[in-house]
C-alpha positions, 0 to 999 in steps of 0.5 A, a space after each residue: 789777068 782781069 778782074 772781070 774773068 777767073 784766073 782759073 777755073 777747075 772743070 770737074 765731073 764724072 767721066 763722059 759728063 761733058 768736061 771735054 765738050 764744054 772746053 769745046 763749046 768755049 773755044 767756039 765762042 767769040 772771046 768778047 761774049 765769053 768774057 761778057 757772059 761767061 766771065 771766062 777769058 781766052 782759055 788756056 787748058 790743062 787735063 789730066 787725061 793725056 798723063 792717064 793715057 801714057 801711063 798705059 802706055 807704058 804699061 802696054 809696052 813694058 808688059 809686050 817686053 815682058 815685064 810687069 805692069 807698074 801702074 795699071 792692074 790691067 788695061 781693063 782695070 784701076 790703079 796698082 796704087 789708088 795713091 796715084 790719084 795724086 801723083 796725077 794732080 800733082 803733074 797738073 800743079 807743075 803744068 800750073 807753075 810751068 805755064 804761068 812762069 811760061 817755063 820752055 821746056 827743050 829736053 834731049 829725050 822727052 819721053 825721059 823727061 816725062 818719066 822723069 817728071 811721073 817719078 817725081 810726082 808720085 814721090 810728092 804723094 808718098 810712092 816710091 820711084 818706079 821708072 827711075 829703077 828699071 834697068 838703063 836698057 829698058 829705059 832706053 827701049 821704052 823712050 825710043 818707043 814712046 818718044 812721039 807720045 811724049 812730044 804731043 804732051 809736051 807740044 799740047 802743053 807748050 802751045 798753051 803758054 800764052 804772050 800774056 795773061 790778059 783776060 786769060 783763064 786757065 781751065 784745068 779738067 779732071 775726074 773723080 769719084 769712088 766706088 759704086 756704093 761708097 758713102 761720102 766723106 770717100 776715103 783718101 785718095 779717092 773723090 773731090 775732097 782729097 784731091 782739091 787738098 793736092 793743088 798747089 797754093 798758087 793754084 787755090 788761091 786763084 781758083 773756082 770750080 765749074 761742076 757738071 752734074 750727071 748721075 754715075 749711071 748716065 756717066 757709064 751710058 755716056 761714057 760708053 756711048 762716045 767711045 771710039 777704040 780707034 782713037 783712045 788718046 781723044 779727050 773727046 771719044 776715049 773710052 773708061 773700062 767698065 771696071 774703072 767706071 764702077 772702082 773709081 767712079 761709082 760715086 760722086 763726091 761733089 755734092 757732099 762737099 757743097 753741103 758741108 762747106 762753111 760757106 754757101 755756094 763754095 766747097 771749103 778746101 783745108 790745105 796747105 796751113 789754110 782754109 780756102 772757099 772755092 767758088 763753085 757753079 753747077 751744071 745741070 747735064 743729068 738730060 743731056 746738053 752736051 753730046 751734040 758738042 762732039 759733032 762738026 760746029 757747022 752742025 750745032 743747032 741755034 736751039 742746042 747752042 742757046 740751051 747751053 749757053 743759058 746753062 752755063 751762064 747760070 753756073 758761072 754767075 754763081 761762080 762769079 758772085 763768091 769770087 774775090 782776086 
């Protein structure tokens, strides 16, 4: 990687905040410029959500089986077990390793292979095998059924991997929040503070944050305002339910953190045995910037493009002033 462009940057905010229209808008820019004035290089991407999505879908199937769900409450509701808030960030830091080790992965099953992978994860964080105890046929049922969604993560994951690292920037997205009304610091699992403690050494050693602040109101407008039914899967027009939105993400924690850090313009991560400063650029989106970015680029206007651009550009200096290799 290069001096002159993050290693890897964690793009954080509430759902529907412009997370997955910002990853847009960089994969549209020339990579000169982005490097220039973004200090980003070629994107290499990582999301949390496509492990949301089948984890439902699990549930879906197992409950159209006639079995309990193990993961979700509801297709309306939160986590059974809030702990897998974790199980979610530590999926993210073998995504991390595998990419950087650039670990091909050929199993028989892929939908095996990731069940295998989920049971794991949650191990790490302290929750007991869930899959790994279903009977033999069931799991031979879920896999067949499941097998094409677990291809297009693991086809989505392997397409990241790159020839080499140069001038590259690993951007990984995520959301978290607590619930409406909390007060900060939030409660482990829930919010920022826990999960930045769940990332793995080799991860926040090289990493800064890029935050997109809106309000948790006008992340339920926007949240419901993109949502596409018949595409729930998108990164760019999922939909949260309204349970969720307030459960999960009633309140933001980031702002907290970036007050109480020991060291300005950071947030200050205690993990691991150490202590890390974590860069951190905030972009204002509370009025709106980025909606335009979920239509056809043909259809960006030079006005909406320099307005984000000049946006950006203000967060990811702040970022870069505190970034030491």
């Amino acid at each position: 990687m290069s001096d002159k462009v993050f290693d890897v940057v964690l793009l954080n905010a509430l759902p529907a905040s412009g997370k997955s229209e910002v990853r847009n808008f960089m994969a549209n820019i020339d990579p000169e410029v982005l490097k220039r004035d973004f200090h980003i290089g070629e994107n290499l991407q990582l999301d949390d959500f496509p492990y949301v999505h089948f984890m439902r879908r699990i549930d879906d199937e197992l409950e159209k089986m006639g079995y309990s769900r193990i993961f979700y409450q509801s297709t309306e509701k939160s986590f059974i077990n809030d702990w897998d808030w974790g199980t979610l960030i530590q999926l993210l830091n073998d995504d991390f390793l595998d990419l950087i080790n650039r670990n091909v992965i050929k199993p028989d099953s892929v939908a095996r292979y990731l069940f295998n992978r989920i049971d794991n994860a949650a191990l790490r964080t302290g929750i007991p095998n869930r899959l790994g105890i279903l009977p033999e046929e069931l799991i031979v049922k879920l896999s067949e059924v499941l097998e094409e969604d677990a291809k297009a993560i693991l086809e989505g994951k392997l397409k990241e991997y790159p020839e080499d690292f140069t001038d590259k920037t690993i951007v990984i997205e995520s959301a978290r929040g607590g619930h409406d009304g909390a007060s900060c610091p939030l409660e482990d699992p829930f919010g920022y503070q826990y999960s930045l403690r769940q990332y793995c050494p080799e991860l926040l050693s090289r990493a800064v944050i890029l935050y997109i602040w809106v309000t948790p109101e006008e992340s339920r407008r926007k949240n419901f305002e993109r949502a596409n039914p018949d595409d729930p899967g998108s990164n760019l027009f999922h939909g949260v339910p309204l349970s969720v939105m307030l459960n999960d993400y009633g309140t933001d924690d980031m702002a907290y953190l970036i007050a109480n850090s020991e060291v300005e313009d950071t947030v200050t991560v205690k993990a691991h045995g150490n202590t890390y400063h974590l860069p951190i650029g905030v972009f204002d989106n509370r009025v709106d910037q980025t909606s335009f970015l979920r239509k056809d680029k043909s259809e960006w206007t030079d006005k909406e493009i320099s307005e984000m651009t000049e946006s950006i550009q203000k967060a990811t200096d702040a970022m870069f002033k505190n970034y030491k290799k």
